[in-house]
C-alpha positions in Angstrom: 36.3 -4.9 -10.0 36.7 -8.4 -11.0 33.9 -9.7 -13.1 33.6 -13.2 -12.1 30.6 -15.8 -11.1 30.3 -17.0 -7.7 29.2 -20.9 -8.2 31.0 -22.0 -5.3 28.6 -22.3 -3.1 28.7 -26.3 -2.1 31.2 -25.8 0.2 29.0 -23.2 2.0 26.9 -26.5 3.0 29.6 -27.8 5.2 30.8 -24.9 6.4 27.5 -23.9 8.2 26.2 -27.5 8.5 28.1 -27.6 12.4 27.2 -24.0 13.3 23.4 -25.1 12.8 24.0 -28.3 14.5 24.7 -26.6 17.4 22.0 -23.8 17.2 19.7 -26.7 16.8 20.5 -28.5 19.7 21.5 -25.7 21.9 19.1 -25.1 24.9 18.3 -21.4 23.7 15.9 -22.8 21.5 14.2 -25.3 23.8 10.5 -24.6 24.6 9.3 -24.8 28.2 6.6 -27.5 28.8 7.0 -29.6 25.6 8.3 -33.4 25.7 11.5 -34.7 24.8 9.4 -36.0 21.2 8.3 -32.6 20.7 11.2 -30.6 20.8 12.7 -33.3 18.2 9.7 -32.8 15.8 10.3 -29.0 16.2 13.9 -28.9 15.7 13.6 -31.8 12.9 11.1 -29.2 10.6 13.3 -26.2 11.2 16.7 -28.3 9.8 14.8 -29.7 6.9 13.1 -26.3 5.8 16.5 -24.7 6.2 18.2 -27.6 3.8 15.4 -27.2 1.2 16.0 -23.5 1.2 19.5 -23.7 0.8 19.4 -26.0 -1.5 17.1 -23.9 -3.7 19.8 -21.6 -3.4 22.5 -23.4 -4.4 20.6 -24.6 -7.2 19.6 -21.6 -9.2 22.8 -19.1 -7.8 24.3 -19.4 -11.1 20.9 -18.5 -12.8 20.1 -15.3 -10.6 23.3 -14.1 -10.6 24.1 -14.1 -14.2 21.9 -10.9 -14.7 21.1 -10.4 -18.6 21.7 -7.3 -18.1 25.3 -7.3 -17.1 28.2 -7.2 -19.8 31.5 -6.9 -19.3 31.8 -3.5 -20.1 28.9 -1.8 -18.0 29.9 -4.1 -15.1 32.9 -1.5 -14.8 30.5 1.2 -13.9 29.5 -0.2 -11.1 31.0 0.5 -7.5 30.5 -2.4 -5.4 31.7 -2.5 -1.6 31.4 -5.6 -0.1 30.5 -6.9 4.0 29.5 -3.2 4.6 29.0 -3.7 9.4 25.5 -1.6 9.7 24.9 -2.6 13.1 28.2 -3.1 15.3 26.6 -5.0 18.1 25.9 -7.7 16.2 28.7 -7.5 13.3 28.9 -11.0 12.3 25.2 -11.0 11.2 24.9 -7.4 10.0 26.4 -6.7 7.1 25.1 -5.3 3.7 26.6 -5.4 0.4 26.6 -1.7 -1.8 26.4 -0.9 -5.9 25.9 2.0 -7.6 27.4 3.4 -10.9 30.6 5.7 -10.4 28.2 8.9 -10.3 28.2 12.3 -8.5 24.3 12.5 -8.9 22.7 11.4 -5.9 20.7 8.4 -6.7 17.4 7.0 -5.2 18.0 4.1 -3.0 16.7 0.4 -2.8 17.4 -1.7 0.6 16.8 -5.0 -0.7 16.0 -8.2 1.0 17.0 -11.7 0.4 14.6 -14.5 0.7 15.1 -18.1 1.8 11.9 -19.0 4.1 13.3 -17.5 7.6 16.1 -19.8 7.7 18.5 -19.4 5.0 19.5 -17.6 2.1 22.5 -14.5 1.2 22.9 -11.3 0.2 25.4 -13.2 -2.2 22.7 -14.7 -3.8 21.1 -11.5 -5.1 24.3 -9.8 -6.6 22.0 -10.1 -10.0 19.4 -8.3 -8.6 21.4 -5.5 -7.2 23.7 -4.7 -10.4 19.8 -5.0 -12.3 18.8 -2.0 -10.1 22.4 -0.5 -10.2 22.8 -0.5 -13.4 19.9 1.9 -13.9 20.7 4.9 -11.6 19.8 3.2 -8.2 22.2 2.9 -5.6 21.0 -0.9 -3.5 22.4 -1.5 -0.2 21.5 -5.8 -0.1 20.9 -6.6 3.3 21.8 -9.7 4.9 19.7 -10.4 8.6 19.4 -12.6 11.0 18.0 -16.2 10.3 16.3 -19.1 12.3 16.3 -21.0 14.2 19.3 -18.5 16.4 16.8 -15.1 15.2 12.8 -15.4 15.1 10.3 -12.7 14.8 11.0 -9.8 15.6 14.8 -9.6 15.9 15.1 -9.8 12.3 12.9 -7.0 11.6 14.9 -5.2 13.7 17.8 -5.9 12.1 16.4 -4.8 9.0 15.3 -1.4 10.3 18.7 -1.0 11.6 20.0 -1.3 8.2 17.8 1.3 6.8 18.6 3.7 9.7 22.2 2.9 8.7 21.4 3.9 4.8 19.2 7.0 6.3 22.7 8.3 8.4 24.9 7.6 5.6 23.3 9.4 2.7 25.7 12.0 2.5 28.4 8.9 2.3 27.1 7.3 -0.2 25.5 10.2 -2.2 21.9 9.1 -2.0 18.7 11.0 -2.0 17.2 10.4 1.5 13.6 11.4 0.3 13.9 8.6 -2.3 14.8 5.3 -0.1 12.7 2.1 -1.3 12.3 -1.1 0.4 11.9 -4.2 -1.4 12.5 -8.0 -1.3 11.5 -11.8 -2.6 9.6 -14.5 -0.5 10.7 -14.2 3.4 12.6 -10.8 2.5 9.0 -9.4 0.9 7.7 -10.4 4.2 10.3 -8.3 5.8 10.2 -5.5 3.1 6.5 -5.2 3.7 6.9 -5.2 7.3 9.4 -2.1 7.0 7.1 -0.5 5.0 4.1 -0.4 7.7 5.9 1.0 9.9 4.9 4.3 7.0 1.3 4.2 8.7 1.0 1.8 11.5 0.9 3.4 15.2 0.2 0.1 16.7 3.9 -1.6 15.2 5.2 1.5 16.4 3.6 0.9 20.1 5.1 -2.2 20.2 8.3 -2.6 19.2 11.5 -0.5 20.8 12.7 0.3 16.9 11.5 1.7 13.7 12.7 3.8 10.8 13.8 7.3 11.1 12.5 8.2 8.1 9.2 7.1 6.0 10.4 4.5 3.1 9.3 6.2 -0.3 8.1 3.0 -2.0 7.6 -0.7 -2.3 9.2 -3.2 -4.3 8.0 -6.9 -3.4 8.0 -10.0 -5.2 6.1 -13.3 -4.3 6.2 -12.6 -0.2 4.3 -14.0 2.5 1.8 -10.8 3.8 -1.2 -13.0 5.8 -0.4 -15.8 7.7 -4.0 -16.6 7.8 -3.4 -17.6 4.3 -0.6 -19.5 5.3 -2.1 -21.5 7.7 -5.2 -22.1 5.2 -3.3 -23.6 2.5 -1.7 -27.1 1.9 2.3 -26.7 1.2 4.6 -29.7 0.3 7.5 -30.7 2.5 5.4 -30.3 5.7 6.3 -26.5 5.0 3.6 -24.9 7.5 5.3 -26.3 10.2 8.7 -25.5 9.1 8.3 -22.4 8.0 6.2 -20.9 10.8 9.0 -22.4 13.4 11.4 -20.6 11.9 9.1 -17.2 11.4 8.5 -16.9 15.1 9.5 -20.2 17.1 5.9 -21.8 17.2 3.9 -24.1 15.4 0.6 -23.2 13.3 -2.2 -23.6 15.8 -0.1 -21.9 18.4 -0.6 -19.1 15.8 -3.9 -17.5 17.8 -2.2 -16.9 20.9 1.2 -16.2 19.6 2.4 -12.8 21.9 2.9 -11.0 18.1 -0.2 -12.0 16.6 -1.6 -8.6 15.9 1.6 -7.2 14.7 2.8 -9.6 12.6 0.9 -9.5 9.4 1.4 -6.8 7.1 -1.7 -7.2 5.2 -3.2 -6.1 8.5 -1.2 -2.9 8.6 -1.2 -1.6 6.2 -3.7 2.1 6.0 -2.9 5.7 5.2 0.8 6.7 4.2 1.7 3.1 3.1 3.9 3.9 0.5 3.2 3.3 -3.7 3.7 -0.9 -4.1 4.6 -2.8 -7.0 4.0 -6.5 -6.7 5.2 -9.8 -8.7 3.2 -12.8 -8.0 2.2 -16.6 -9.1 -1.0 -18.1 -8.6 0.8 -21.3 -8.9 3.2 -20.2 -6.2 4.3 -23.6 -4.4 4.5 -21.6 -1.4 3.0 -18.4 -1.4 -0.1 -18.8 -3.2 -2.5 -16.1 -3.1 -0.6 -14.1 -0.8 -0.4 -11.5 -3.5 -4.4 -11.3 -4.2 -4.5 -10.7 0.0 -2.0 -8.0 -0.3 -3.4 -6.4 -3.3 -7.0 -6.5 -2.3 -5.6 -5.2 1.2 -3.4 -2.2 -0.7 -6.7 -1.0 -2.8 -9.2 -1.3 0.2 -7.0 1.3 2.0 -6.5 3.4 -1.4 -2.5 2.7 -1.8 -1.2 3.4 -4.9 0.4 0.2 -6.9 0.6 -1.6 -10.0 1.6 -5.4 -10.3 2.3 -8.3 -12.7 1.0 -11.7 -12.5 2.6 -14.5 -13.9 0.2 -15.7 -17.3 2.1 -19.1 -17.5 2.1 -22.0 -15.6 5.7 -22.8 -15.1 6.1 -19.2 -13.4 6.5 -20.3 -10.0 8.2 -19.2 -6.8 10.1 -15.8 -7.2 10.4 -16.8 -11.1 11.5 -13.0 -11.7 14.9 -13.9 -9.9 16.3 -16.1 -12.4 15.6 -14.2 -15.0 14.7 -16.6 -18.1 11.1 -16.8 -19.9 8.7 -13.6 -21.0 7.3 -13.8 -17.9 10.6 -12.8 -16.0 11.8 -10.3 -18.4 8.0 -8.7 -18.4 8.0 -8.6 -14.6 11.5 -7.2 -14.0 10.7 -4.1 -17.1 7.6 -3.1 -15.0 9.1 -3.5 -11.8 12.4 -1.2 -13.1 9.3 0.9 -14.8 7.7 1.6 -11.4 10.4 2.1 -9.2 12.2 4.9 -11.8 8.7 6.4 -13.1 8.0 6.8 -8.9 11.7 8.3 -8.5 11.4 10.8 -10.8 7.5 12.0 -9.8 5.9 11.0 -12.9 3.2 9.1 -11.1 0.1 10.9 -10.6 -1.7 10.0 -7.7 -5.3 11.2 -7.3 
């Protein structure tokens, strides 16, 4: 495999600018019984939370994919198949990316989920990530899902289950241990990753939805997500995010939120009971835009007697996802625990009580 950096992404801008355009002003994602104004507003916060997004991610690509960890030696270890279909119906949107080292152990899994606050973000932009958890004995299937304003709640948490029903089917194919098969993911795609994970203990996401896993996910791997959107809607966030981000979540704006038709199965931190599996969390309390989400989820997790373990960043300039780039003691301590976790928890070294 060619061992190269992928800081092209500028030209992705254009290339989806159009395709969004049209999403945006396509009737599909008209509401009935708003005004002309309205509708503009609406469609106006979803296109400029999907261009700060993006943008983020063009920004720091070079930083999160230039894993510390990689050299160019171990990077020839590594099996890496690209554009992977896991659901054929929809095979433009559904695609994963695999790595593993060239083993013939079976490994323990990861499904891991990109971020980018409903509306944007790659599995391209988490190729550090995945060679990170590669690199030391897990195979990572990086999942790319449907994004707003085209997909709202729930399509792309279906997508996502489909993807781990995909990984469950496959084992054999890919030599992975199916009693061993985490979930994890950073900002929208911990949001998602948690959602996966109810689906461990909750019969009432199970009553409503047409999908869920085959199999119960073994553990949890999520790092500065959104898990209460009564927290969301509590707290101040720049840009006019609230709005933005909630339109592109599920299509309506914040005090629509009470009567929204998924209200009570939207919000893993209300989910979450018995057979929720072992959790490790990264969070900021100076998270621009998921503050305190991770005090909700951890209070939530010990309430309900979930094993976890967590790091919190001690310095200010931690922010957003600030594990993902890498840089700073904060990052390098909250990747060594997370790695800790997720390989002392694959090879039954945790006791639980």
């Amino acid at each position: 495999m060619e061992y190269r950096d992928d800081n092209n992404q500028m030209d992705d801008v254009e290339r989806v600018r159009k395709h969004d355009e049209a999403i945006l002003n396509d009737s599909t994602y008209e509401h009935p019984n708003l005004t002309g104004w309205e509708k503009r507003k609406r469609k106006r916060a979803v296109r400029q939370t999907k261009k700060l997004f993006r943008a983020i991610d063009i920004l720091f690509a070079l930083s999160q994919n230039a894993c510390p960890y990689v050299n160019r030696d171990n990077i020839k270890t590594l099996d890496v198949q690209s554009d992977i279909v896991y659901d054929k119906s929809l095979s433009s949107v559904c695609k994963l990316d695999f790595y593993r080292t060239k083993s013939d152990e079976k490994q323990p899994a990861i499904i891991l989920i990109h971020g980018g606050g409903f509306s944007a973000g790659d599995k391209k932009y988490r190729k550090g990530r995945s060679q990170f958890f590669a690199l030391n004995g897990f195979s990572v299937f990086c999942v790319n899902y449907g994004l707003a304003p085209k997909y709202t709640f729930p399509e792309p948490l279906k997508h996502i289950v489909s993807a781990a029903n995909f990984v469950y089917d496959n084992a054999d194919e890919y030599n992975i241990d199916r009693d061993r098969i985490f979930v994890g993911g950073d900002s929208a795609g911990g949001y998602y990753a948690a959602m996966a994970a109810s689906f461990n203990c909750s019969d009432k996401i199970k009553s409503v939805f047409d999908f869920s896993p085959k199999f119960k996910f073994f553990g949890a791997l999520l790092n500065c997500g959104i898990y209460d959107m009564d927290t969301v809607l509590k707290t101040r966030y720049p840009f006019g995010l609230s709005n933005g981000v909630l339109l592109s979540f599920a299509g309506i704006k914040p005090n629509d939120f009470d009567t929204y038709k998924y209200r009570e199965v939207c919000m893993p931190s209300e989910l979450i009971g018995k057979g929720y599996p072992p959790t490790f969390i990264i969070y900021s309390d100076n998270d621009v835009f998921c503050k305190g989400q991770g005090d909700v989820m951890l209070d939530t997790l010990n309430k309900n007697g979930i094993y976890n373990e967590s790091f919190s960043a001690r310095y200010a300039g931690s922010n957003h996802c600030f594990s993902l780039t890498w840089s700073g003691d904060d990052a390098a301590a909250a990747n060594e625990l997370l790695l800790s976790f997720a390989k002392r928890l694959s090879e039954d070294k945790i006791k639980f009580k």
